[in-house]
C-alpha positions, 0 to 999 in steps of 0.5 A: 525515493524509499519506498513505492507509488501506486497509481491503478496498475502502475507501480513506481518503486524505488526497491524491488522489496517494496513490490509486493507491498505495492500490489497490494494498493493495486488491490485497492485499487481494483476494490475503490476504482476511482475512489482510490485516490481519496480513500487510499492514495491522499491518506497514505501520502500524508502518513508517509511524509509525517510518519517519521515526524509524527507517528509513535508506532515506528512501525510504518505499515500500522497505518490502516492504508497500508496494513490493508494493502499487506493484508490483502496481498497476503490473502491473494497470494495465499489463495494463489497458493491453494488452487 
């Protein structure tokens, strides 16, 4: 596996440079509760097995799922930071 898979608190990785992306999901996941899967996890699977295929933007995390998950991240980590 390239990248990662985030289920609630679990994360499956299979680099660690995907680690902080995938915290964020598990933001998400917090946010969205059982919504998460539906909302985040069928989206975000379905770009991921099209996007190499599909997608013009060769950036992958353009996908709203995933820059959410970034910016989110990016927000906790900043504030983590701050205090």
């Amino acid at each position: 596996m390239r990248g990662g898979i985030t289920l609630g608190k679990y994360i499956i990785i299979g680099d660690a440079s995907y680690a902080y992306h995938e915290f964020g999901h598990t933001i998400q996941s917090k946010i969205l509760g059982p919504l998460y899967l539906l909302v985040i996890g069928l989206p975000s699977i379905i770009h991921a097995a099209l996007h190499k295929h599909v997608c013009k933007n060769k950036d992958y995390y353009h996908f709203w799922t995933e820059k959410w998950a970034n910016n989110l991240v990016d927000k906790h980590y900043k504030k983590l930071k701050e205090d």
